[in-house]
C-alpha positions as CSV (number, residue, x, y, z in Angstrom):
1,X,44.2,71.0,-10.3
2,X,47.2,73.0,-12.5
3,X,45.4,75.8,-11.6
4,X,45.9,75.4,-7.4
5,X,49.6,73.4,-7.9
6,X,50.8,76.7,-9.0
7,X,50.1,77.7,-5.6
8,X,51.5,75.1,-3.4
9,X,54.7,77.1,-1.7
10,X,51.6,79.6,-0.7
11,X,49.2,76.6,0.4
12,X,52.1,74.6,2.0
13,X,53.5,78.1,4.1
14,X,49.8,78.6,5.1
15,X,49.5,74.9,6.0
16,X,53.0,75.2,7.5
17,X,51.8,78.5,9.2
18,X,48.7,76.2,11.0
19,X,50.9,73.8,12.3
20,X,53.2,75.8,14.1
21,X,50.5,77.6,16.0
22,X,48.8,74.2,16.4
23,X,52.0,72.7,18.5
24,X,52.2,76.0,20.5
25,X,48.5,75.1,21.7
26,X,50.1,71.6,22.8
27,X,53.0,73.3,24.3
28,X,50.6,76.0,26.0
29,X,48.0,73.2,26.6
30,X,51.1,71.6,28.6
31,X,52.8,74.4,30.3
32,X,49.7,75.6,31.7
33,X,49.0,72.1,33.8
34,X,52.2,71.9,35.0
35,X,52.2,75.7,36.1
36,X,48.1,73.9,37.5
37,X,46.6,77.0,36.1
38,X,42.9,77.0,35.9
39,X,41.5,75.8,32.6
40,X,40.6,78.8,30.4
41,X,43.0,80.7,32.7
42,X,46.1,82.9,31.0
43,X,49.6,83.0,33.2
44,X,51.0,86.1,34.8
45,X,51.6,89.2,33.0
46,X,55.4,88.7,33.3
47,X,57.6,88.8,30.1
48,X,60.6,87.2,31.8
49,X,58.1,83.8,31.9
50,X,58.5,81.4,29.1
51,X,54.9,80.6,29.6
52,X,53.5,83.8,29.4
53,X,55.3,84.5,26.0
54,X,54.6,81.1,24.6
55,X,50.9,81.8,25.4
56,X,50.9,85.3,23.7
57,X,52.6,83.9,20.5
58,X,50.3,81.5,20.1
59,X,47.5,84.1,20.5
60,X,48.6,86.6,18.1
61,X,48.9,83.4,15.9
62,X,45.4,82.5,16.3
63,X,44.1,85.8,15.5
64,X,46.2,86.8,12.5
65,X,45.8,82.8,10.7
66,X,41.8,84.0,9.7
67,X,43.8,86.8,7.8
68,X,46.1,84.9,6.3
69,X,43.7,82.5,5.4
70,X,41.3,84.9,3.3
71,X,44.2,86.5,1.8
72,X,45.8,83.9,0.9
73,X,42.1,82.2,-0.6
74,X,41.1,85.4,-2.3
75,X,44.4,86.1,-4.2
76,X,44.1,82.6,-5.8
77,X,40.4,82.8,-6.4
78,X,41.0,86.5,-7.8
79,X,44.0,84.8,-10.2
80,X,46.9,86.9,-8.1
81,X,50.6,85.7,-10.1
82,X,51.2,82.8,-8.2
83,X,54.8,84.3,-8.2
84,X,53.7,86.9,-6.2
85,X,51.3,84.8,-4.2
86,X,54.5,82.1,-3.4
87,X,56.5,84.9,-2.3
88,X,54.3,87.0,-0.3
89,X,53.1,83.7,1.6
90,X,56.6,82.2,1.7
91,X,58.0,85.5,3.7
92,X,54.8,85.6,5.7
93,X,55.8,82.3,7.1
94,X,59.4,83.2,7.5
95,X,58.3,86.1,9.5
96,X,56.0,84.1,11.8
97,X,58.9,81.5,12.3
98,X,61.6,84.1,13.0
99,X,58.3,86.1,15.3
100,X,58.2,82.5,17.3
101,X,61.5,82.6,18.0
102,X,62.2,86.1,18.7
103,X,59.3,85.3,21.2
104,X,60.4,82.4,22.9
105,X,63.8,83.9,23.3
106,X,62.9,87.5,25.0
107,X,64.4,89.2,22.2
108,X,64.0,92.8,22.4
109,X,61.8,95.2,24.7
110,X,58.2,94.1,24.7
111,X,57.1,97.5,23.1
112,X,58.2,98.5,19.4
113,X,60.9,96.1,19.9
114,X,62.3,93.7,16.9
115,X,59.2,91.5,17.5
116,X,56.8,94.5,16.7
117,X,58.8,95.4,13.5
118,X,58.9,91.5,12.5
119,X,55.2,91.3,13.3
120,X,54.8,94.4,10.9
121,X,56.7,92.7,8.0
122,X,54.5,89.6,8.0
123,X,51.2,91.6,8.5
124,X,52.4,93.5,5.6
125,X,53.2,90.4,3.2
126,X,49.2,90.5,4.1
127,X,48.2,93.1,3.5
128,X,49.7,93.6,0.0
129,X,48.1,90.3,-0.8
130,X,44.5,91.7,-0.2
131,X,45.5,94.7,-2.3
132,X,46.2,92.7,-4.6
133,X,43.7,90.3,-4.8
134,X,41.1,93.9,-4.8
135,X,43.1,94.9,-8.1
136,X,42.1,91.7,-9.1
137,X,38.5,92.1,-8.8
138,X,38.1,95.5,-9.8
């Protein structure tokens, strides 16, 4: 159990990570009855809806959380630094907050705007966390 607690600020921003995208299905869940959208549905292409930004946030959410996931899994399992591991996660997570919120507040154009490049820096946190977790194993 030493082993994983050396990872806890990488399992708790992963964990962390889960939970935020878990209240934006509530909120989405929500928004979507009141705007009585069909279930299964997705609202208007239209980046000046709350809505519709909410419900994209919470879908690149969903798709990138399997990544962070294994990345996160394989670096420990590999024996990554925790250091590095605590880091990487912990700025992954800050990313995703401060992507959430640059979101939800129409910060930016919708294309290569400070969302993409925020995006980019928690992908990247990622990324490097699979390269390393390859070194590892090699």
């Amino acid at each position: 159990m030493d082993q994983i607690a050396a990872y806890s600020i990488g399992l708790i921003s992963l964990l962390i990570f889960v939970l935020i995208v878990l209240l934006q299905s509530a909120l989405v869940g929500a928004g979507k009855a009141r705007a009585n959208l069909v279930p299964g549905s997705d609202p208007a292409k239209d980046y000046a809806d709350g809505l519709y930004r909410l419900n994209r946030s919470h879908l690149n959410g969903v798709e990138i959380m399997p990544a962070a996931g294994i990345a996160l899994f394989a670096s420990i399992l590999s024996g990554v630094s925790s250091w590095w591991v605590n880091l990487l996660m912990g700025l992954f997570l800050l990313a995703r907050i401060v992507y959430v919120v640059i979101y939800a507040q129409n910060v930016g154009k919708p294309i290569q705007g400070v969302r993409t490049f925020v995006y980019v820096a928690g992908w990247a946190m990622l990324v490097v966390l699979c390269i390393m977790a390859i070194f590892r194993l090699i």
